[in-house]
MIKOL-33936 format. One record per residue (C-alpha): z, x, y; residue number from 1. Coordinates in nm, 2 decimals. Layout:
BEGIN
SITE       pz       px       py    nr
SITE        Z        X        Y   NUM
...
// end
This chain:
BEGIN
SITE       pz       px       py    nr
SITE    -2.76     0.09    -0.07     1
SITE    -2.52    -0.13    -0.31     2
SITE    -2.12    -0.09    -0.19     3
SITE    -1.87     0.01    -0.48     4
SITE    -1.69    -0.28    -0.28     5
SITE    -1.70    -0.48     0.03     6
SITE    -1.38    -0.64     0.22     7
SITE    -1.45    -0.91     0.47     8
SITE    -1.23    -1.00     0.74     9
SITE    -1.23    -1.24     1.01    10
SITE    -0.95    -0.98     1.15    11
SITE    -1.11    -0.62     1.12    12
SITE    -0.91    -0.31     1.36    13
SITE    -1.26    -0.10     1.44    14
SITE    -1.35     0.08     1.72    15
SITE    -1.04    -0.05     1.91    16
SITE    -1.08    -0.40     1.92    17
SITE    -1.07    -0.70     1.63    18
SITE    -1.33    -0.83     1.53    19
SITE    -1.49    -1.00     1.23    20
SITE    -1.64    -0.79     0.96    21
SITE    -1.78    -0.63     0.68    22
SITE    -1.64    -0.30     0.54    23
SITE    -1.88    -0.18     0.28    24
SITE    -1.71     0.09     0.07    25
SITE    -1.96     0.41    -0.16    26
SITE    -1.84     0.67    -0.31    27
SITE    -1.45     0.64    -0.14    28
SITE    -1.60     0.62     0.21    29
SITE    -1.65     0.37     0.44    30
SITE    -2.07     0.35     0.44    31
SITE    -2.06     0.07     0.68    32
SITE    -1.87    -0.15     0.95    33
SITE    -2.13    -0.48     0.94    34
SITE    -2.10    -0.79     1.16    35
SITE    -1.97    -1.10     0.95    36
SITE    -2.28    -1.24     0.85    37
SITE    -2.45    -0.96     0.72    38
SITE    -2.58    -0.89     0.40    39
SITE    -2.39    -0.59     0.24    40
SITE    -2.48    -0.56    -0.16    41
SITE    -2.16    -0.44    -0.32    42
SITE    -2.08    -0.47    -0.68    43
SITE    -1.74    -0.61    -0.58    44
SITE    -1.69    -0.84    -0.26    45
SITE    -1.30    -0.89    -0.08    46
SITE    -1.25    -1.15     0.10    47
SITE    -0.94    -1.19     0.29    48
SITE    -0.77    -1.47     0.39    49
SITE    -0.79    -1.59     0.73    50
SITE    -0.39    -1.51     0.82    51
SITE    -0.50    -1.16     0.71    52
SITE    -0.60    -0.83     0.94    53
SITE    -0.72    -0.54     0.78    54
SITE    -0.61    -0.25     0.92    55
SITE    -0.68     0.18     0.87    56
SITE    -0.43     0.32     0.61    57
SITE    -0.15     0.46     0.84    58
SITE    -0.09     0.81     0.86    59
SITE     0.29     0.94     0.83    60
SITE     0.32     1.31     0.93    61
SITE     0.70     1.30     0.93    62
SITE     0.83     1.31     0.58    63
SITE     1.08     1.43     0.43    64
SITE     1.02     1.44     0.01    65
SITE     1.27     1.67    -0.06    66
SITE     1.12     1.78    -0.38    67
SITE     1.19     2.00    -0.55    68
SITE     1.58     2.08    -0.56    69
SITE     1.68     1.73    -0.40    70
SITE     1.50     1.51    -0.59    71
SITE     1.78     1.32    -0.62    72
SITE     1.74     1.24    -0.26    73
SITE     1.41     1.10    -0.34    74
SITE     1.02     1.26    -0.47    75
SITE     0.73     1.23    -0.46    76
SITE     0.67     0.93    -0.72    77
SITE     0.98     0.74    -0.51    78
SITE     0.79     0.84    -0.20    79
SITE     0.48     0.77    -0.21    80
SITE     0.51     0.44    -0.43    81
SITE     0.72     0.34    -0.10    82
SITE     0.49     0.46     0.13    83
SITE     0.14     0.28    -0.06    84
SITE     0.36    -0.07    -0.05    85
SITE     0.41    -0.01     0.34    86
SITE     0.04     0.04     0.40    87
SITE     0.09     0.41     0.47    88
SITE    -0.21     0.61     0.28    89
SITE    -0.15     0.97     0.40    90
SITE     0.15     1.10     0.41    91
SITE     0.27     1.50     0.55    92
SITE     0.59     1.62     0.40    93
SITE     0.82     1.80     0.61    94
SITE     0.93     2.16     0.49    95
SITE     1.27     2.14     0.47    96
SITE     1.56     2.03     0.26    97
SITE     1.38     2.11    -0.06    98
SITE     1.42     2.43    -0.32    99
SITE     1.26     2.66    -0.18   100
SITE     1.17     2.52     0.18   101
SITE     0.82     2.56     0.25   102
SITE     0.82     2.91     0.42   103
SITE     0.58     3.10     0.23   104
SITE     0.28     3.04     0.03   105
SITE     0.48     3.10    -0.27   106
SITE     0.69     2.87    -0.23   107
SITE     0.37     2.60    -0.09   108
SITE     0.25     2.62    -0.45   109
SITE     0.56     2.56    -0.57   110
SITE     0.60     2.25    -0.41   111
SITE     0.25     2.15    -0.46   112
SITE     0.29     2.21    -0.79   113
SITE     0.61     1.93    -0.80   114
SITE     0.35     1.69    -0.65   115
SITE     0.08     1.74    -0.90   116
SITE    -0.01     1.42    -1.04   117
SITE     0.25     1.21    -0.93   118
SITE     0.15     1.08    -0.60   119
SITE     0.07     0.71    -0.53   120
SITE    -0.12     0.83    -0.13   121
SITE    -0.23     1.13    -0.05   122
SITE    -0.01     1.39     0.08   123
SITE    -0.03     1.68     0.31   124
SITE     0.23     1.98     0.36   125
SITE     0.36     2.13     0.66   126
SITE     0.50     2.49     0.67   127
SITE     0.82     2.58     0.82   128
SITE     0.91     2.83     1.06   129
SITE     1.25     3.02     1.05   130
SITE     1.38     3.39     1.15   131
SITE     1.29     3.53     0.79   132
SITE     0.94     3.44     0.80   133
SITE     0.76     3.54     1.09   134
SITE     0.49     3.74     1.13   135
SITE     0.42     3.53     0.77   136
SITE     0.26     3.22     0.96   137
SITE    -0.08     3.23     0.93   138
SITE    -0.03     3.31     0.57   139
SITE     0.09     2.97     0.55   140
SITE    -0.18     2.84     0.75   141
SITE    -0.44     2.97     0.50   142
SITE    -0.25     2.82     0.18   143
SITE    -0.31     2.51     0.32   144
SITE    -0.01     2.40     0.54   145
SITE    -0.14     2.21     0.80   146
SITE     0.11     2.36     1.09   147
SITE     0.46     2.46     1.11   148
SITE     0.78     2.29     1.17   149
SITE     1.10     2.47     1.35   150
SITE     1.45     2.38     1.45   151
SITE     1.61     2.49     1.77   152
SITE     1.95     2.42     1.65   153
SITE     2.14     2.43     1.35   154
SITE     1.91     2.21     1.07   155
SITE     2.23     2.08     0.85   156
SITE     2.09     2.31     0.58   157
SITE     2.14     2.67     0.52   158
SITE     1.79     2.77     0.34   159
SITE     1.65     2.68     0.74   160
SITE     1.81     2.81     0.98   161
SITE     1.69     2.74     1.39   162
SITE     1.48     2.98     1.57   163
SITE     1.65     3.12     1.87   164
SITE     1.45     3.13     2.22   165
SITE     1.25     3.45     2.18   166
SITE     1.17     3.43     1.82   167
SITE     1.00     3.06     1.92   168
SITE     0.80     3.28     2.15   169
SITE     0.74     3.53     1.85   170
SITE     0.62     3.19     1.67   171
SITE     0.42     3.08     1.91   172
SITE     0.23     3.37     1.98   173
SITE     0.14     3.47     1.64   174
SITE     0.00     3.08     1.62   175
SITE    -0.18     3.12     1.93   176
SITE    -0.40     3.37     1.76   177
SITE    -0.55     3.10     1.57   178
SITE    -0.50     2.82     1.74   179
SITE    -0.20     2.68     1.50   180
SITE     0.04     2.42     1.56   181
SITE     0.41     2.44     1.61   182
SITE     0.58     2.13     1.56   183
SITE     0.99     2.12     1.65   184
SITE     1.30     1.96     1.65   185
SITE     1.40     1.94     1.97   186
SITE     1.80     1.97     2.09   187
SITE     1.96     2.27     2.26   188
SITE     2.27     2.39     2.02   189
SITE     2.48     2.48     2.36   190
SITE     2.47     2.11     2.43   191
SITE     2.55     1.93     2.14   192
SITE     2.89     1.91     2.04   193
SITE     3.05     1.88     1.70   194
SITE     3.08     1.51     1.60   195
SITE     3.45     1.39     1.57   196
SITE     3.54     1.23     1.28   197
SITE     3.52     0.88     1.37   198
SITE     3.39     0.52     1.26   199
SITE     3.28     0.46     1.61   200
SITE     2.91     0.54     1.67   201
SITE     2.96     0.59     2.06   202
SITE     3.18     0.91     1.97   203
SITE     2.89     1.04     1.73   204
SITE     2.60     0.93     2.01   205
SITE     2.82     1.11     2.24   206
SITE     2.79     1.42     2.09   207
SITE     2.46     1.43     2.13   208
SITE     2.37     1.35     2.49   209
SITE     2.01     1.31     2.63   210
SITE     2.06     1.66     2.80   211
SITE     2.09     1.82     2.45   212
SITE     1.66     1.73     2.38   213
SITE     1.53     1.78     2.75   214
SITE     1.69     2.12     2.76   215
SITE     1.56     2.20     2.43   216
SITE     1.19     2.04     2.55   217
SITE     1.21     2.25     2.88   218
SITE     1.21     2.56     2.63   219
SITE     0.94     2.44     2.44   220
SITE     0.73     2.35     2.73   221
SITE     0.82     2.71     2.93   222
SITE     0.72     2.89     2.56   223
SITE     0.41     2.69     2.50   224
SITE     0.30     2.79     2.88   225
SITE     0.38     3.11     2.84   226
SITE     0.18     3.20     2.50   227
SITE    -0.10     2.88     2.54   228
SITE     0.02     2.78     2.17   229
SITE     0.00     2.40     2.09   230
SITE     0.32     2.21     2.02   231
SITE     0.44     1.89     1.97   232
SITE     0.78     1.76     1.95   233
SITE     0.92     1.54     1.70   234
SITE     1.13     1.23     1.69   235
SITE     1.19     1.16     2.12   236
SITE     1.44     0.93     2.14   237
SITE     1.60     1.01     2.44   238
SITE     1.37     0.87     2.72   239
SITE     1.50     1.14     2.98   240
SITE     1.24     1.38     2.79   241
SITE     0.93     1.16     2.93   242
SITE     0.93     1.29     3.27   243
SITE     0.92     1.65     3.13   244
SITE     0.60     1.61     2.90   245
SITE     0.40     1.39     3.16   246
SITE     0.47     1.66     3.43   247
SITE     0.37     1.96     3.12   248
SITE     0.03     1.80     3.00   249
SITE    -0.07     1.74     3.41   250
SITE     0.02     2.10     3.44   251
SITE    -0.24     2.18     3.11   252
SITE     0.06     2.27     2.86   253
SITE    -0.11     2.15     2.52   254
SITE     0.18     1.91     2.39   255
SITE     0.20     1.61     2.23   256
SITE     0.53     1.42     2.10   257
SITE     0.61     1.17     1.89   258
SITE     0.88     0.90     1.81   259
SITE     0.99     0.72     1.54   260
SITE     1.04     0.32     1.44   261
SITE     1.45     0.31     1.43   262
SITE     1.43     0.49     1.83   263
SITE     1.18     0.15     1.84   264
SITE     1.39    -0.16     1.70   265
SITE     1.73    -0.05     1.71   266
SITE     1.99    -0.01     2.01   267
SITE     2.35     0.21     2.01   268
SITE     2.53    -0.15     2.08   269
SITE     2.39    -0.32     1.74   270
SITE     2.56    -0.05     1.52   271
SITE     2.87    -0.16     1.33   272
SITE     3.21     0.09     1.30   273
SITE     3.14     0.28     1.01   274
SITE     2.78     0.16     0.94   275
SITE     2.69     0.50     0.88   276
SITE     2.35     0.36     0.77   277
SITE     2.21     0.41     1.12   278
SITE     2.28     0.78     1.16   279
SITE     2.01     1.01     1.26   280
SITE     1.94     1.32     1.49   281
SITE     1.88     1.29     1.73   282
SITE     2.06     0.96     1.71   283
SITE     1.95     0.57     1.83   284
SITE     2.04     0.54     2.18   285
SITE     2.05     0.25     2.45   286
SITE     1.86    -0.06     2.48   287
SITE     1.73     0.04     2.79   288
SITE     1.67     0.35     2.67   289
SITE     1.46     0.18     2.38   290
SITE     1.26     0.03     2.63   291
SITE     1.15     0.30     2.85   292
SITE     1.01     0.46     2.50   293
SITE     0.81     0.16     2.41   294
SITE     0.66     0.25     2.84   295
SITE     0.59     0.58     2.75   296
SITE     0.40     0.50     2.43   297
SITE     0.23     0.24     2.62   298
SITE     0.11     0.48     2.92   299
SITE     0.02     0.75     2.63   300
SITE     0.31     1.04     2.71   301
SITE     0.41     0.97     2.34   302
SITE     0.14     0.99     2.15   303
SITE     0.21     0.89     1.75   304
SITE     0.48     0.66     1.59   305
SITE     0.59     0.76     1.24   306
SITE     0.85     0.75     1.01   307
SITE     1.13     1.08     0.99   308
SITE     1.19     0.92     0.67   309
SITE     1.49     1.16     0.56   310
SITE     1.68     1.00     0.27   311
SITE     2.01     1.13     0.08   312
SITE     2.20     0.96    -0.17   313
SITE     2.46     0.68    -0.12   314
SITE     2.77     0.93    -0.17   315
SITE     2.65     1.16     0.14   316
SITE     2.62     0.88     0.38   317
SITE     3.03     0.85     0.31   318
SITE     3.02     0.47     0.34   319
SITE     3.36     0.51     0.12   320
SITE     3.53     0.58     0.52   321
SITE     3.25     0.48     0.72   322
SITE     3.31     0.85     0.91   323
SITE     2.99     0.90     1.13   324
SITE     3.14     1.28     1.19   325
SITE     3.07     1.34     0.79   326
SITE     2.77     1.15     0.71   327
SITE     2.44     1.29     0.64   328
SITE     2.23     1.20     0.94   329
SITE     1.90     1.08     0.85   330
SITE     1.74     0.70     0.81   331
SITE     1.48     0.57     0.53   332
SITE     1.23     0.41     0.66   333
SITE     0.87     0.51     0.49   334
SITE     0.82     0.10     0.36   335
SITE     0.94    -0.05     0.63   336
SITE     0.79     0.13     0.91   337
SITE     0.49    -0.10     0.94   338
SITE     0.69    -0.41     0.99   339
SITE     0.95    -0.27     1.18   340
SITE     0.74    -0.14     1.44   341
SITE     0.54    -0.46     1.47   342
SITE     0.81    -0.71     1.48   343
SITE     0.95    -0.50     1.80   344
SITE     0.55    -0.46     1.89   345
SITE     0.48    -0.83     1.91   346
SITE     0.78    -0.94     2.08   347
SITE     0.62    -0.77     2.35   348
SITE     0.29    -0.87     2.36   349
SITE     0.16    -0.59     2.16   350
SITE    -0.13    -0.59     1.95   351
SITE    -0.23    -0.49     1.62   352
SITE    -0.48    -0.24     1.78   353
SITE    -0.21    -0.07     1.92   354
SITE    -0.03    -0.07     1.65   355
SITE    -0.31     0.10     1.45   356
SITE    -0.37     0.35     1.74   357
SITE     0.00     0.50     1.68   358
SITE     0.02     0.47     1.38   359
SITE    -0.30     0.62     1.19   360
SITE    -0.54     0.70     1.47   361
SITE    -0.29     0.90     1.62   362
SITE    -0.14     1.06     1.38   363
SITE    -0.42     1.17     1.23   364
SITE    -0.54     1.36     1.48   365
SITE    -0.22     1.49     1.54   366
SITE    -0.26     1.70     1.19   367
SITE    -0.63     1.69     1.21   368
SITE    -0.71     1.52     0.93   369
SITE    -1.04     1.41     1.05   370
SITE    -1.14     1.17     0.76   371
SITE    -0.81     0.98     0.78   372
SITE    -0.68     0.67     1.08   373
SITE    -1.01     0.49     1.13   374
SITE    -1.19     0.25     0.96   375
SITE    -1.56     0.39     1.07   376
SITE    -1.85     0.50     0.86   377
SITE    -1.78     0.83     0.74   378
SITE    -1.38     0.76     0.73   379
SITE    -1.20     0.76     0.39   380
SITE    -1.16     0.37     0.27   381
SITE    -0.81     0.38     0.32   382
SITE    -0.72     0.00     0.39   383
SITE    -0.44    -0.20     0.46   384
SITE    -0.48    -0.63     0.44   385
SITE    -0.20    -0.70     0.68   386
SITE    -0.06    -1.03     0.73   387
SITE     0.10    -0.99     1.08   388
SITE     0.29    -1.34     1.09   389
SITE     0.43    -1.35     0.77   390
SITE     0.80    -1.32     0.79   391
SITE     1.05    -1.17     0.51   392
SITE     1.45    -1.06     0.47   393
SITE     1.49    -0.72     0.43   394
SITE     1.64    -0.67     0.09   395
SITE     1.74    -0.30    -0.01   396
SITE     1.68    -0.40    -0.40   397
SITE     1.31    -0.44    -0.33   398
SITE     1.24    -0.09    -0.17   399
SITE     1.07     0.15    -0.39   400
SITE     1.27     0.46    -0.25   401
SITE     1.48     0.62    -0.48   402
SITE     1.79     0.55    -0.30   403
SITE     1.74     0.21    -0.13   404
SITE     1.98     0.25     0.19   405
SITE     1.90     0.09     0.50   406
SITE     1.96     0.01     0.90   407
SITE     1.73    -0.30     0.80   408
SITE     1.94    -0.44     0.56   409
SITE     1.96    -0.86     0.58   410
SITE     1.68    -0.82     0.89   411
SITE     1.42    -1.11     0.93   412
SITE     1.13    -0.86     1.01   413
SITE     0.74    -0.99     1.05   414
SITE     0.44    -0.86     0.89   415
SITE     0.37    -0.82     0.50   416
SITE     0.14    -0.56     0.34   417
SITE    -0.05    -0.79     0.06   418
SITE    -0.27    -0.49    -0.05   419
SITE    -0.36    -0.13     0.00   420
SITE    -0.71     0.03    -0.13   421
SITE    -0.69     0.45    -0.14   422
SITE    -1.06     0.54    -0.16   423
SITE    -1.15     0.20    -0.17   424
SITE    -0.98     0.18    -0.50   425
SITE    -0.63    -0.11    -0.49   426
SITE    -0.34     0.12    -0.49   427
SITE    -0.12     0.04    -0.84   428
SITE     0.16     0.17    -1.07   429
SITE    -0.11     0.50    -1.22   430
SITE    -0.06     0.75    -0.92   431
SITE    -0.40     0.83    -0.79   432
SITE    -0.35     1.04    -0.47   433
SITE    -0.42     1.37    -0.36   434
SITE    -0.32     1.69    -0.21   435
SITE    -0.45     1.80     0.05   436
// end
C-alpha cells in the first residue's frame, strides 16, 4: 500500500513507550506504526527533527464554546483555532453558558448548526442535565450528545440551574437504562459561602472549602451506587476528594474524575490581590494540595487532565477593582494546556508518555471516542510534533482565543507545538474539522 503521508520520528508516543518510528498515514487513518528503518511508500514523507516527539492529538472533553449567545466570550473559530495551535485535535464542548444551553435536541442542532463549518479540530457536544429536562435524556443521547453534564449547586447562570439530590437520582436512573454517562460539577451549595467582596484571593478560596466538593462527591458516589449509573466528576482540585473515589471504584461504583492544568501548575500563595485572572470554581488551592493531585493522577484515582477552558470577556473578570467577590470565575487555558501541564510534568520526572496517557488516551475513552488518543493502526492521524525542551514567554497577544486573558501571563513555560496534522492533513487557517 502507498501512505497519503508518512512522519518519522526518532521520538514516537505508541503503545506506551517512545520509540523510533514510522507513522504511515491512508485515507485519514493511521495504516501503520513501522520500526525506523522500514520501508513505508508514501507519496509524502515527514521527517522530524531530532528535538522533536510526536505525540496523539489530545483530546479536551471540558470546553466551554459558548456559542451561540456568548460568542463574545469566545466560538467556535476562536476555539478551535486555539485548541489546533496547542496540539488539542478533539475537542467536547460543555452545555452551558450558551443560547439555548444544550438541553434538548432542539436546541443540539441549534448549536451544531453555529459550528458548521467553522471548526479548525473536531468537536463533540455534551448534553446538559437540569430540573426542566428530565425524563428528556436519552433523547439527547440519540441526537448525538455524548453524555450529560449537571451542577449540584448554583451554575452562575440562570438558563442552568443545579439538580437537587433526588432529581440527580431521577438522572441517573433514567441513564442507567442505557448505560449513559452523567458527568458533574461537584460542590455542595450548603457549604459554599458567598464570596466577600475582596482583592484578597484567601477570602474568595475561603468560601469555597475542600468540604464544599467531598460532600457534593459523597452524593454522587451514594447516587451512582444506588442506581449503577456511570459518572465522572469534573475539575477535582481539592485533594480531600481522592480518598472518597479510591474507596468508591474498590467498592465497584463506576466513577472516574478528572482535573484540570491550573489545579496542576498553580498554588493559592502565587496569586496577586486583585489578579482576578486566576479565578475558577472550584478555585486553585494549596501547594501541597497541588501535589497530592499530581499523586493521585500518578496512582490512576484521577484518571484525565483537560482543559475547563471557560472564557468571558475582559470587563467580567472586573480587573478595573481587582474584586475576586464579582469576577466571573473561569480560566482560559485550551492553547496552553499542553505546555502547562508538561512544564509542571517534567519538573517531576514525568514523561511524555504520561503526559499522552491523560491527556488523549484518557480522555478519549472517557467520552468513548474510540478512534481518537492513540497513535495505532486503525486510529485517526491526529498528530502532534512536540518539542518538549523548547522554552517560550507566555504572551497573551499571541493566543488565538478571542479574549486573550491569562494566569500564564509573562510565564517561561516549556514545550512548543511546531505542527498539528487532523486526518493526516497539517492543520491551517481553512477550518477543516468535524462534528461529531
Amino acid at each position: 500500500m502507498v501512505m497519503d503521508l508518512v512522519v518519522a520520528a526518532r521520538r514516537v508516543v505508541t503503545g506506551g513507550a517512545v520509540r523510533p518510528a514510522r507513522v504511515g498515514v491512508a485515507g485519514g487513518r493511521i495504516a501503520a506504526v513501522a520500526p525506523w528503518a522500514a520501508d513505508l511508500p508514501a507519496d509524502r514523507t515527514v521527517v522530524l527533527d531530532d528535538d522533536a516527539v510526536l505525540l496523539p492529538g489530545l483530546v479536551d472533553t471540558h470546553v466551554h464554546v459558548n456559542e451561540p449567545g456568548r460568542t463574545e466570550w469566545e466560538g467556535f473559530a476562536t476555539a478551535t483555532a486555539a485548541a489546533a495551535a496547542g496540539g488539542i485535535t478533539t475537542i467536547l464542548d460543555m452545555p452551558l453558558n450558551s443560547l439555548p444551553p444544550t438541553v434538548d435536541p432542539a436546541a443540539l442542532a441549534v448549536k451544531r448548526a453555529a459550528a458548521a463549518g467553522r471548526v479548525h479540530v473536531d468537536v463533540g457536544f455534551w448534553g446538559g442535565a437540569v430540573p426542566g429536562n428530565l425524563g428528556g435524556l436519552t433523547a439527547l443521547l440519540d441526537a448525538g450528545a455524548y453524555g450529560v453534564k449537571c451542577f449540584l449547586l448554583d451554575s452562575g447562570v440562570p438558563e442552568f440551574p443545579p439538580l437537587d439530590p433526588d432529581q440527580l437520582r431521577t438522572a441517573l436512573t433514567e441513564l442507567s437504562t442505557v448505560d449513559g454517562l452523567l458527568i458533574a460539577h461537584c460542590e455542595d451549595p450548603a457549604t459554599v459561602r458567598p464570596s466577600p467582596s475582596s482583592r484578597d484571593y484567601a477570602d474568595f478560596l475561603a468560601s469555597r472549602p475542600p468540604e464544599a466538593e467531598t460532600r457534593a462527591v459523597a452524593g454522587l458516589i451514594a447516587a451512582a451506587r444506588e442506581t449503577g449509573a456511570r459518572v465522572h466528576v469534573v475539575h477535582v482540585s481539592a485533594a480531600e476528594v481522592l480518598p472518597l473515589l479510591r474507596d468508591a471504584v474498590a467498592d465497584g461504583v463506576r466513577i472516574t474524575a478528572e482535573t484540570c492544568p491550573h489545579y496542576l501548575a498553580l498554588a493559592a500563595d502565587q496569586v496577586p490581590a486583585g489578579a482576578t485572572q486566576f479565578k475558577c470554581c472550584p478555585p486553585v488551592r494549596a501547594a501541597t494540595n497541588r501535589d497530592a493531585l499530581w499523586a493521585g493522577l500518578a496512582e490512576g484515582t484521577l484518571s484525565c487532565v483537560v482543559s475547563d477552558h471557560s472564557p468571558c470577556p475582559a470587563e467580567l473578570k472586573r480587573f478595573d477593582t481587582g474584586d475576586f467577590g464579582a469576577a466571573w470565575g473561569g480560566i482560559s487555558s485550551l492553547q496552553l494546556s499542553l505546555p502547562v501541564v508538561w512544564t509542571a510534568a517534567v519538573a517531576r520526572g514525568l514523561s511524555p508518555v504520561d503526559v499522552a496517557l491523560w491527556m488523549a488516551e484518557r480522555p478519549a475513552a472517557l467520552a468513548g471516542l474510540r478512534s481518537k488518543g492513540s497513535i495505532a493502526p486503525g486510529y485517526d492521524a491526529d498528530l502532534v510534533a512536540f518539542v518538549p525542551d523548547e522554552e517560550f514567554v507566555v504572551d497573551v497577544a499571541a493566543l488565538r482565543h478571542r479574549n486573550p486573558i491569562s494566569p500564564y501571563a509573562g510565564r517561561t513555560l516549556r514545550g512548543v507545538v511546531r505542527a498539528t496534522w487532523l486526518r493526516g492533513v497539517p492543520v491551517g487557517d481553512r477550518p477543516a474539522g468535524r462534528l461529531l
